[in-house]
Every structure is written in structure tokens, then in C-alpha cells.
C-alpha positions as a Python dict, from the first residue, in 0.01 Angstrom:
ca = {
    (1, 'X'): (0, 0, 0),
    (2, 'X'): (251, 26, 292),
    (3, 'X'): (531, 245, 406),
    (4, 'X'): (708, 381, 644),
    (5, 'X'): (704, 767, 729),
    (6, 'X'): (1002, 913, 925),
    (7, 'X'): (974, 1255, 1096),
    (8, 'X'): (1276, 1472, 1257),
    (9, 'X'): (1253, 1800, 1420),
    (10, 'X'): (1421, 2075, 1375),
    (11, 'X'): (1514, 2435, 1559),
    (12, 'X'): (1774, 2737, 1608),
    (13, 'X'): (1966, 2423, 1829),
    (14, 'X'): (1963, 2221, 1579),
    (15, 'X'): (1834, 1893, 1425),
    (16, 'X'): (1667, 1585, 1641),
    (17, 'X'): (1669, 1224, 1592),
    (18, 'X'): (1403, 1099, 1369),
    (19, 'X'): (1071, 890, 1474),
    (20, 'X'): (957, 626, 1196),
    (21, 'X'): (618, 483, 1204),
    (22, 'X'): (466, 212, 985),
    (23, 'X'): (154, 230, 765),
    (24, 'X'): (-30, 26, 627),
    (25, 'X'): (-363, 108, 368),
    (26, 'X'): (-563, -201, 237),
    (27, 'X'): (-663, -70, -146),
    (28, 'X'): (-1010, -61, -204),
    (29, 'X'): (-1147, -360, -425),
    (30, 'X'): (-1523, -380, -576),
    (31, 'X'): (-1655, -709, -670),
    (32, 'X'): (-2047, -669, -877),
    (33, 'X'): (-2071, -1044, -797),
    (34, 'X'): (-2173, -1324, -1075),
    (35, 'X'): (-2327, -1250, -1422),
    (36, 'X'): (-2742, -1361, -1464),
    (37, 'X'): (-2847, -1543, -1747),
    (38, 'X'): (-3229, -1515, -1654),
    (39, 'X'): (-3561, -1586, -1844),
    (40, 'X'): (-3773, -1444, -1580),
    (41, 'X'): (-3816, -1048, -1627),
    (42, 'X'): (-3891, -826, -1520),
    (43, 'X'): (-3929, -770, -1085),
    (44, 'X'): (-3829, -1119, -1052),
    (45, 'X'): (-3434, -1105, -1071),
    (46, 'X'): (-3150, -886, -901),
    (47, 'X'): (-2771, -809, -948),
    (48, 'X'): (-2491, -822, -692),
    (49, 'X'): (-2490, -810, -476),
    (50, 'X'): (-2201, -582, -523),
    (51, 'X'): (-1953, -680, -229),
    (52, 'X'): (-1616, -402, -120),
    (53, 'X'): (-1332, -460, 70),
    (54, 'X'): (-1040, -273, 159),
    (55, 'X'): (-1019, 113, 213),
    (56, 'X'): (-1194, 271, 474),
    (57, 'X'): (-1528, 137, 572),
    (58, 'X'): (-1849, 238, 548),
    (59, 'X'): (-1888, 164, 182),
    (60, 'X'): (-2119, 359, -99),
    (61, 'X'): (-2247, 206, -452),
    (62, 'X'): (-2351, 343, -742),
    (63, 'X'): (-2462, 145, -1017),
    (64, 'X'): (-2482, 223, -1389),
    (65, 'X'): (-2598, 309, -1640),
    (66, 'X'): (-2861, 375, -1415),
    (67, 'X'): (-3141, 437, -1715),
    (68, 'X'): (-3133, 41, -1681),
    (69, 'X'): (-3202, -9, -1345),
    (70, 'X'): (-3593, -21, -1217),
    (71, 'X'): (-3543, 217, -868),
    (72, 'X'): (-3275, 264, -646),
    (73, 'X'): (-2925, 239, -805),
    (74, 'X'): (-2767, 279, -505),
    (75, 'X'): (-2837, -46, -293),
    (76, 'X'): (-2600, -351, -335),
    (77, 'X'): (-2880, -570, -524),
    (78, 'X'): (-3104, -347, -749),
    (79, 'X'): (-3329, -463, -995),
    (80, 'X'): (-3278, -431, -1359),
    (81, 'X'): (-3457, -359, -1657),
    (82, 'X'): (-3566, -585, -1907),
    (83, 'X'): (-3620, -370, -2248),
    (84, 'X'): (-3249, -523, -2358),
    (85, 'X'): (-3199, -840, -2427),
    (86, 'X'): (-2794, -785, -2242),
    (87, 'X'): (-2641, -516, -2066),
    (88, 'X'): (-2328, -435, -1897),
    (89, 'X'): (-2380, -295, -1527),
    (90, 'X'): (-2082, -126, -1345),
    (91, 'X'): (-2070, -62, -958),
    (92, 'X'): (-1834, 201, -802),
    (93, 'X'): (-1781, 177, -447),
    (94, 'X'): (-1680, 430, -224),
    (95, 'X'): (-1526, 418, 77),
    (96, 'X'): (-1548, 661, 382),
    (97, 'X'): (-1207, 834, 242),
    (98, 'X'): (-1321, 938, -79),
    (99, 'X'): (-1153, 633, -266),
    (100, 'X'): (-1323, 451, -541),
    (101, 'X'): (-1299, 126, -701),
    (102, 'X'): (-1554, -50, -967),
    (103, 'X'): (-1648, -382, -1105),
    (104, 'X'): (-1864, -495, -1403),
    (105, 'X'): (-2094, -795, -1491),
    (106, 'X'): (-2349, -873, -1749),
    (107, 'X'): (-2710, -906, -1740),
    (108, 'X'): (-2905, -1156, -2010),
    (109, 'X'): (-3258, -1152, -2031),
    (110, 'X'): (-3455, -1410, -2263),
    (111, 'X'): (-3163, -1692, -2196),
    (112, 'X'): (-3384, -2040, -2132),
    (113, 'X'): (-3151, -2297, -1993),
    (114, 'X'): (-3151, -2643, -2097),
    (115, 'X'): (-3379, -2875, -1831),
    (116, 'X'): (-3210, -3079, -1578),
    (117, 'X'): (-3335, -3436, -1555),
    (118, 'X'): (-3279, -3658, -1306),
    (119, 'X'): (-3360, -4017, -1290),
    (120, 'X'): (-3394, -4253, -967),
    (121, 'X'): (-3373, -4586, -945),
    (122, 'X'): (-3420, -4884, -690),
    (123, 'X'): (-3151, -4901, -399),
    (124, 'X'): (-3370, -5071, -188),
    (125, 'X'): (-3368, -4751, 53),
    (126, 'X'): (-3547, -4440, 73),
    (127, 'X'): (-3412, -4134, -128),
    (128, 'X'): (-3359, -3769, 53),
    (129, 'X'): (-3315, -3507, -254),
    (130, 'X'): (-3285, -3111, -174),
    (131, 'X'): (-3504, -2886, -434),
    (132, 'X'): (-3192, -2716, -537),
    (133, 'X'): (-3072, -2357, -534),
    (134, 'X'): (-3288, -2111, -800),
    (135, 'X'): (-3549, -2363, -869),
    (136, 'X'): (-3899, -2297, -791),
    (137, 'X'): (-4106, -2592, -1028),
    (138, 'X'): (-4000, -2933, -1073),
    (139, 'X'): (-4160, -3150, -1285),
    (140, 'X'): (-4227, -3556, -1168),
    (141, 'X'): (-4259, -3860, -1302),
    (142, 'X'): (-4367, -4218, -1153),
    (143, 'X'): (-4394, -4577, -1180),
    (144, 'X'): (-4477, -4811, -964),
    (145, 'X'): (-4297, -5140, -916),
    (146, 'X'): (-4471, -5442, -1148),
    (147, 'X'): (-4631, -5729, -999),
    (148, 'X'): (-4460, -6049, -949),
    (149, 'X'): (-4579, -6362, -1190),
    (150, 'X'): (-4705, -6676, -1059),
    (151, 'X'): (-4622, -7032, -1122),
    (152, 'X'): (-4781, -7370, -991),
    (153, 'X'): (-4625, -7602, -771),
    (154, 'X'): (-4649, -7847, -1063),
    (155, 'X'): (-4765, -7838, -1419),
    (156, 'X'): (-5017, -7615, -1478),
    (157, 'X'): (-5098, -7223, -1579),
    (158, 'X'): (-4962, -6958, -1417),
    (159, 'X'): (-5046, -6532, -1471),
    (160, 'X'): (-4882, -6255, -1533),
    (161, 'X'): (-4855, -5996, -1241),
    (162, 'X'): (-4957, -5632, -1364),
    (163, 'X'): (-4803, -5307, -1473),
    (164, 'X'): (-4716, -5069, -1180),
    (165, 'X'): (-4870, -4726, -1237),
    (166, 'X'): (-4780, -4407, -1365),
    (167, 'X'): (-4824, -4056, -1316),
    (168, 'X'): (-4684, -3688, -1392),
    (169, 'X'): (-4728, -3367, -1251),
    (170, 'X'): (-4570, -3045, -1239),
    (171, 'X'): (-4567, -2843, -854),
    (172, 'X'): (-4449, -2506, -757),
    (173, 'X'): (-4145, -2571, -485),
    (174, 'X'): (-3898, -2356, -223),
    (175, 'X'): (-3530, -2387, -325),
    (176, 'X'): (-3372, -2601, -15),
    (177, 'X'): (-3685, -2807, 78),
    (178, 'X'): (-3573, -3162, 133),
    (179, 'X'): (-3860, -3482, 32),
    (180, 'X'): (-3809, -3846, 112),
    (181, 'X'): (-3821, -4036, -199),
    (182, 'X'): (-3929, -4395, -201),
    (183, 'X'): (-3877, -4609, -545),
    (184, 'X'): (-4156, -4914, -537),
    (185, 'X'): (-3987, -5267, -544),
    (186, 'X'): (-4106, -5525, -808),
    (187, 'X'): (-4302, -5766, -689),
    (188, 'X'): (-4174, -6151, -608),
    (189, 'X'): (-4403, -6444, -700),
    (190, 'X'): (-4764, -6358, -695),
    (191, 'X'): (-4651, -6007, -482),
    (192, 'X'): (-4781, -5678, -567),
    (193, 'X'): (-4499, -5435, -671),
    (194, 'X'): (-4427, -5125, -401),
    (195, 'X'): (-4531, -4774, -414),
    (196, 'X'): (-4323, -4515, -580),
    (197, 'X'): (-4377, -4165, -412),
    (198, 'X'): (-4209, -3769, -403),
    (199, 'X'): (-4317, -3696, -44),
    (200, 'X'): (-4694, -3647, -1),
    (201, 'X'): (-4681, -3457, -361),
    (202, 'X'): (-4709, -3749, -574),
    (203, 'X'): (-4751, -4141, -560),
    (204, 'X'): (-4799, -4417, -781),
    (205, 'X'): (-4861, -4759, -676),
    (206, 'X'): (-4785, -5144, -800),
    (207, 'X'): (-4935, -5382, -999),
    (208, 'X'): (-5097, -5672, -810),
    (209, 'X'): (-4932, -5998, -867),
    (210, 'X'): (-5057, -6299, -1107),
    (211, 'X'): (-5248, -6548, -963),
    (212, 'X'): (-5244, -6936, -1094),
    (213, 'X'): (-5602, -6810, -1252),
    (214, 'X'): (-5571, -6454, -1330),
    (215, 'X'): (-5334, -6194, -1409),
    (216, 'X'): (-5314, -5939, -1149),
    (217, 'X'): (-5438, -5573, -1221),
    (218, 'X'): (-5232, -5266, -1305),
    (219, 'X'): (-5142, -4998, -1061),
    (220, 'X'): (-5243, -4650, -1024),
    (221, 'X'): (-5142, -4329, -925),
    (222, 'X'): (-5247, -3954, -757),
    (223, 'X'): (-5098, -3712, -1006),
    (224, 'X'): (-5356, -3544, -1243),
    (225, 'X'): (-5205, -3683, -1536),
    (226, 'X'): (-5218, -4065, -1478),
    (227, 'X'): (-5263, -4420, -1625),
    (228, 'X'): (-5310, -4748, -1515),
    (229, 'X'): (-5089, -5019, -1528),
    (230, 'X'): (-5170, -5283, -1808),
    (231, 'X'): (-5358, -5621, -1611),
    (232, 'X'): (-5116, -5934, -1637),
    (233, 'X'): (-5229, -6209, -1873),
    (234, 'X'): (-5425, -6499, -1753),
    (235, 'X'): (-5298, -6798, -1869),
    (236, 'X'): (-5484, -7042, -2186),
    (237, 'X'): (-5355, -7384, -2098),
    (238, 'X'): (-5195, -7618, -1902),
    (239, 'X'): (-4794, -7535, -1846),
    (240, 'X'): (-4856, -7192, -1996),
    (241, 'X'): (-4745, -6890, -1843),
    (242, 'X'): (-4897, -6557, -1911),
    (243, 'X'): (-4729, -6240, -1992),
    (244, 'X'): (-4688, -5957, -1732),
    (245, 'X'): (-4872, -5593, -1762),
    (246, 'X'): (-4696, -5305, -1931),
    (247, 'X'): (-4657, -5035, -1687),
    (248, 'X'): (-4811, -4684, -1784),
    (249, 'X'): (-4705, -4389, -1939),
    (250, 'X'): (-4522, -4398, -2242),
    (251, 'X'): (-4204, -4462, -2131),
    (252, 'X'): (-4346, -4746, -1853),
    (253, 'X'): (-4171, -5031, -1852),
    (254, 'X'): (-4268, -5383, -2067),
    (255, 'X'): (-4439, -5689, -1910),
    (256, 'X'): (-4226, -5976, -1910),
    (257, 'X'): (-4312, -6303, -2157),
    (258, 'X'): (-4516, -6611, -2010),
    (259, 'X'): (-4365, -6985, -2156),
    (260, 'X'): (-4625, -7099, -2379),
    (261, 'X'): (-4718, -7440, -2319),
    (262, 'X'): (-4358, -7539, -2239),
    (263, 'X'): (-4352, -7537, -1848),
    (264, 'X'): (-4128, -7340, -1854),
    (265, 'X'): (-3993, -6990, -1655),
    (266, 'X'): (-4186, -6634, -1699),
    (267, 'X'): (-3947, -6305, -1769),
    (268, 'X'): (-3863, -6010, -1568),
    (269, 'X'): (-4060, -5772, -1651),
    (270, 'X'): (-3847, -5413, -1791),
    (271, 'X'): (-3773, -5123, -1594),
    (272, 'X'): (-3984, -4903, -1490),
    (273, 'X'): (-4265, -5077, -1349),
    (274, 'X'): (-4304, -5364, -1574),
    (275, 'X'): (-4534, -5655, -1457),
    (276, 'X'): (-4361, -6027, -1420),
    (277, 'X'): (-4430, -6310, -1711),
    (278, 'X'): (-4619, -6610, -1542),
    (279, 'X'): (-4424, -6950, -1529),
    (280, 'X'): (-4560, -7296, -1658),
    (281, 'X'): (-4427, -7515, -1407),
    (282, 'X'): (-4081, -7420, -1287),
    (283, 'X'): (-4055, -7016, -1176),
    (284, 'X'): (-4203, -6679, -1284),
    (285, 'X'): (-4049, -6340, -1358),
    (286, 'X'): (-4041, -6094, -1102),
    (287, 'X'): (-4179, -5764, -1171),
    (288, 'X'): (-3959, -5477, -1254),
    (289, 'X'): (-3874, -5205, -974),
    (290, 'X'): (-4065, -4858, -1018),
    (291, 'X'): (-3895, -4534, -1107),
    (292, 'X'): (-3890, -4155, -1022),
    (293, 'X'): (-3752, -3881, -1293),
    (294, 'X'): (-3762, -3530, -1214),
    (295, 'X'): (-3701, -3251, -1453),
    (296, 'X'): (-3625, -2882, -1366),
}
């Protein structure tokens, strides 16, 4: 609101010029900041807080109804009951001249919000993720990177390389905490696939590649929920390649096929963590790169 207020004197002499002077008043605006859809009740979430600007500073707040509020309804973030499943809470704020202004939001208790999941894949570099805001358990997922296959330089048998590992677990976190991810690579010929890991809170290593004799062995992982990678298949004759390990876990990743007695080239394994088909003669598969998934 803004004006201008003129003011002229007057006597038995008569009647003097007149003085203007501009004003200026900022109304007063309440904000009771963002409505909370929470499932954790009760002395675990707030409201506001309310913000004011405008009017005449300092501000006052009052929330209501105030039968809903556990405490102080006077403070900018106060805590709320949880005997209804919704409410509506108003704020009035009150500036230094008396003036008021007020603003509403709702409250939802019992709301459970649909899980974010987030999966991670190979790029070859590490990964920095930020716990993001609100969050305070994540739940983690890993596979290793398979093991390579192996071929001969000639004719001859060649093994499958094994199943990278797996492993879940579910940790308490800080909102804003940052953790280098790493996402194991699948192994090459007869190499063992890399190490998946989530910071020093979880790790799951490769499968060990095939050899021309032996399929290599399935990784493993730290989480207290774990299994090994399936071994690689040793190969049964002469030009045959054996088939690569299935990674663990349920959703781990599928071995790739050996040529039977054909001399001819082993599969990729699948993703995550799958262990490389051994070749016959010619090439192997390569094993298939690990994988991270984390659900909040």
C-alpha cells in the first residue's frame, strides 16, 4: 500500500503552502510452507516452517487448531499430532504493528510413498551418488562382474569363467552423504570380473575366469544376505567350450553358452554379473559387467 499524505497549516493569518510526503507499507504476507505426506508419526515430523514478510518486523505465530499440535504452537516448526489420519493447520502471523496475515497447509499421516529404485550400470568410471534429501535407509543390491571364458590357441576345450557375486543389504544413512560407487567390469579371456562396491558399506566381487581345464569359480560378496556366483563349466571334449556361471541372486545375470564340439566362439555372458561361455578354438565370451540397484 502506498500514498502520499499532504499537510497545510493553518492560522488567524491565514492558510500555508502544503508539505507532501510519500509512504510506503509492504502488506503483511504468511506463507505455512509445503504440505507433509508422512508415514513416520509421531515426534518424528514438523510443519513450516511458517515464513512472514512484509509489515513491520518482529513477527509472531500462532498455529491452529492447536488441540493438534504436540507443545508449543507458537514456534515456526511445531510438531503435530498423529491421532488423524489429515488435518488442516493454519498459521497467523503478526507483525510488530498489530497486523495479521495467515496461511494453511495439510498434514497426512499413514501416506507410504511408492520406493524409488535406482539402477547403475558400467561406464567404465567410478559413480559419486548423494543419499538424497528426507531419506534415512537405502536399500542395496550387487553383482559382481562375470569372469571372462577361455579358449585354446588351437583346437581344444576351453571353460567357462564364473558368475560374479551377489549381495543385499539394507543400512541406516544421513540425507546429503556422498559414496563412491564402483560397478565391477566383466572379465576378458580367462580374467576375473571386477568388484562392485557402495563405499565401504557393501561389496561384491567377480567370478574368476575359465581356464583351458576348469571353469573358474563364482564370486562373493560382504552383505549379510549373499550368494555365490555359479562356477563356469569345464569343458567334456576336444573343441568344446563350456558355459559361463550364473551370477547370484535371483535377478543375477545368465552364464553365457560354450560351442559344443564345434570349435567354435563362447557367449557373453547377461547382465548383471554373468560368467563368459568358453570357446572351442576361435574366441570366448566375455563376462558380463556387475551392477548396483538401490531402492529408497
Amino acid at each position: 500500500i502506498s500514498g502520499n499524505i499532504s499537510v497545510a497549516a493553518s492560522n488567524g493569518c491565514g492558510l500555508g503552502s502544503a508539505s507532501s510526503l510519500a509512504v510506503t507499507v509492504t502488506t503483511l504476507i504468511a506463507n505455512a510452507g509445503s504440505n507433509v505426506n508422512t508415514s513416520i508419526c509421531p515426534n518424528a515430523t514438523t510443519i513450516g516452517p511458517v515464513t512472514g514478510s512484509g509489515g513491520t518486523t518482529p513477527y509472531t505465530y500462532s498455529w491452529g487448531p492447536s488441540a493438534g499440535i504436540s507443545g508449543s504452537s507458537t514456534i515456526v516448526n511445531p510438531l503435530p499430532l498423529c491421532s488423524n489420519s489429515s488435518a488442516t493447520y493454519t498459521v497467523t502471523v503478526t507483525d510488530n504493528k498489530g497486523c495479521t496475515a495467515t496461511s494453511s497447509m495439510n498434514f497426512t499421516f499413514g501416506a507410504t510413498a511408492s520406493p524409488t529404485t535406482l539402477t547403475l550400470n558400467y561406464t567404465g568410471s567410478p559413480l559419486n551418488w548423494t543419499i538424497p534429501a528426507n531419506v534415512n535407509s537405502i536399500t542395496i543390491k550387487v553383482w559382481g562382474g562375470g569372469g571372462g571364458g577361455q579358449y585354446p590357441s588351437g583346437q581344444g576345450p576351453g571353460g567357462g569363467g564364473g558368475g560374479g557375486g551377489y549381495g543385499t543389504q539394507t543400512f541406516s544413512v544421513i540425507a546429503g552423504t556422498q559414496y563412491i560407487i564402483t560397478i565391477g567390469a566383466g572379465g576378458g579371456r580367462g580374467a576375473t570380473g571386477g568388484t562392485t562396491s557402495f563405499g565401504a558399506l557393501i561389496s561384491a566381487t567377480g567370478g574368476v575366469g575359465g581356464t583351458l581345464s576348469a571353469g573358474g569359480i563364482g564370486g562373493s560378496s560382504s552383505a549379510t544376505t549373499n550368494q555365490n556366483g555359479a562356477t563356469g563349466g569345464a569343458s567334456g571334449c576336444s573343441g568344446s567350450g563350456a558355459n559361463g556361471g550364473n551370477a547370484g541372486g535371483s535377478g543375477g545375470g545368465v552364464g553365457g553358452q560354450g560351442c559344443v564340439c564345434c570349435y567354435g566362439d563362447g557367449q557373453t555372458g547377461t547382465v548383471p554379473g554373468g560368467g563368459g561361455g568358453g570357446g572351442g578354438a576361435y574366441s570366448c565370451g566375455s563376462g558380463a559387467h556387475g551392477q548396483c540397484v538401490i531402492t529408497w
